[in-house]
C-alpha positions as CSV (number, residue, x, y, z in Angstrom):
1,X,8.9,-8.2,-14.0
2,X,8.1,-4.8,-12.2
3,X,10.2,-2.4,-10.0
4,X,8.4,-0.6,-7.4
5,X,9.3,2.4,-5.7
6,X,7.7,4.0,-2.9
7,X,7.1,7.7,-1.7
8,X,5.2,10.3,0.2
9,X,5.9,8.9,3.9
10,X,7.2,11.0,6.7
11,X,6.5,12.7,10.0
12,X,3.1,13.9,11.3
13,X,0.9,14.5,14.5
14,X,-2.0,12.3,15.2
15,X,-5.0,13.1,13.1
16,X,-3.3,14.3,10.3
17,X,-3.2,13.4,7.1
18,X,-0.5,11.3,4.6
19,X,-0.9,9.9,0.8
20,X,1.7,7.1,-0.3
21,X,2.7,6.4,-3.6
22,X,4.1,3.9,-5.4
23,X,5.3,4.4,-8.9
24,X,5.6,1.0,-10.8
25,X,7.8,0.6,-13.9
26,X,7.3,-1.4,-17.0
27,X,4.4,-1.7,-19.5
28,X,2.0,-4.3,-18.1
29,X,1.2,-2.5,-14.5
30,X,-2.5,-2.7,-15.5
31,X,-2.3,-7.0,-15.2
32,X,-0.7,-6.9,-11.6
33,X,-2.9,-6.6,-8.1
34,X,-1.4,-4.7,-5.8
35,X,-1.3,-4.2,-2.1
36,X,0.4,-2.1,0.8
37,X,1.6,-4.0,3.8
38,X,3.6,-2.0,6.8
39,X,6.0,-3.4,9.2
40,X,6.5,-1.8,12.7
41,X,10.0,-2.0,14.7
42,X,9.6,-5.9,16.3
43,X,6.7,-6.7,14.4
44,X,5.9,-8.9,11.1
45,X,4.7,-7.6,8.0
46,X,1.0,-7.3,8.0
47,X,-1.5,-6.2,5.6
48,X,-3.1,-3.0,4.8
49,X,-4.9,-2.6,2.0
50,X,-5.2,-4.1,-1.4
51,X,-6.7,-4.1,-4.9
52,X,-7.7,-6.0,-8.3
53,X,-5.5,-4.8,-11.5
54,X,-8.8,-2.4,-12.1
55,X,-9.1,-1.6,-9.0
56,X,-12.7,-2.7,-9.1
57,X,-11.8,-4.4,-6.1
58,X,-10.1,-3.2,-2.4
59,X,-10.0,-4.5,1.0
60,X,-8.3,-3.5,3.7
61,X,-7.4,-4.6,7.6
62,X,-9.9,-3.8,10.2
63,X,-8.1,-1.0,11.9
64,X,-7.6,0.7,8.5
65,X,-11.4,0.3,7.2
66,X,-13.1,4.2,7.3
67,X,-9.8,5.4,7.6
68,X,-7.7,4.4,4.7
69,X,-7.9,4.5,0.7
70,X,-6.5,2.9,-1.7
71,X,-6.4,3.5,-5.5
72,X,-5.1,3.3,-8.6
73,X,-3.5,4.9,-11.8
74,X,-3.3,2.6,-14.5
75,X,-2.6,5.2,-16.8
76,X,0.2,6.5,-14.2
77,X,1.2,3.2,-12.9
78,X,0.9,4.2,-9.7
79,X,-1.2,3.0,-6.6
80,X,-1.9,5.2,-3.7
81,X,-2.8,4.6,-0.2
82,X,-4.5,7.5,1.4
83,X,-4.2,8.1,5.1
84,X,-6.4,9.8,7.0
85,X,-6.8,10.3,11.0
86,X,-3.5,8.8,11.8
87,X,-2.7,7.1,14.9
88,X,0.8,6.7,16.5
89,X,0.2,3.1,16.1
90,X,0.1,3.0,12.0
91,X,3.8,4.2,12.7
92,X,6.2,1.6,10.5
93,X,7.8,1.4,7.4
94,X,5.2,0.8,4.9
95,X,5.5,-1.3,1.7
96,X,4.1,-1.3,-1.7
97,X,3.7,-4.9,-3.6
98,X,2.9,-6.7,-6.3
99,X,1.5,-10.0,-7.7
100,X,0.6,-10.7,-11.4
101,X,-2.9,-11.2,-11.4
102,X,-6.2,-10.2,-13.6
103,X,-9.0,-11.6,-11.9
104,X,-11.5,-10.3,-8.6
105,X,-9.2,-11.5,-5.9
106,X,-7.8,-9.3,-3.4
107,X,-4.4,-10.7,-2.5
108,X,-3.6,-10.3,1.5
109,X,-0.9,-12.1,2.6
110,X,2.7,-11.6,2.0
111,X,3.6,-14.9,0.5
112,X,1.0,-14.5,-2.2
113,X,3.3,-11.3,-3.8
114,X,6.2,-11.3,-6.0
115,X,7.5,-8.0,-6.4
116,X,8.0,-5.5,-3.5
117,X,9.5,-1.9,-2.9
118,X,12.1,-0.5,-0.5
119,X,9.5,0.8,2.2
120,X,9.1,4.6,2.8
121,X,8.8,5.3,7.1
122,X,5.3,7.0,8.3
123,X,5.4,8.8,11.9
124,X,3.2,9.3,13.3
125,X,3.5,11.7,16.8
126,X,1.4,11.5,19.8
């Protein structure tokens, strides 16, 4: 089992700049994909971005390609999620998950994770 807990989300003017974290505890972090997901007021979950358990492997959602990176700290147990050129619309509560998973698949739906964090908000200001 794995805990997750999310930080680095706040307030900030379009075009700026934001990295998330998510710290991950226990000892086998390295054999778990992981992915970050966002939920705006109204809306369903939806996908953002995602990686293998090396992080050989990342996709993300259209409207975050060019824009958004994500990574990986084995080492740290933490995956990030870099965000560049914000847009008032990637305002929403934004969540960091996990699934228990070694192989080249990136995960994208919410169903397919078992473990998930409390959310941390991103605004983003027009």
């Amino acid at each position: 089992q794995v805990q997750l807990v999310e930080s680095g989300g706040g307030l900030v003017q379009a075009g700026g700049s934001l990295r998330l974290s998510c710290a991950a505890s226990g000892r086998t972090f390295s054999m778990y994909a992981m992915g970050w997901f966002r939920q705006a007021p109204g809306k369903e979950r939806e996908f953002v971005a995602g990686l293998t358990w090396s992080g050989g492997m990342t996709d993300y959602t259209d409207s975050a390609k060019g824009r958004f990176s994500i990574s990986r700290d084995n080492g740290k147990n933490t995956v990030y999620l870099q965000m560049n050129s914000l847009k008032p619309v990637d305002t929403a509560v934004y969540y960091c998950a996990a699934r228990r998973a070694v192989g080249t698949y990136v995960y994208r739906a919410v169903a397919q994770y078992d473990y998930w964090g409390q959310g941390t908000q991103v605004t983003v200001s027009s």
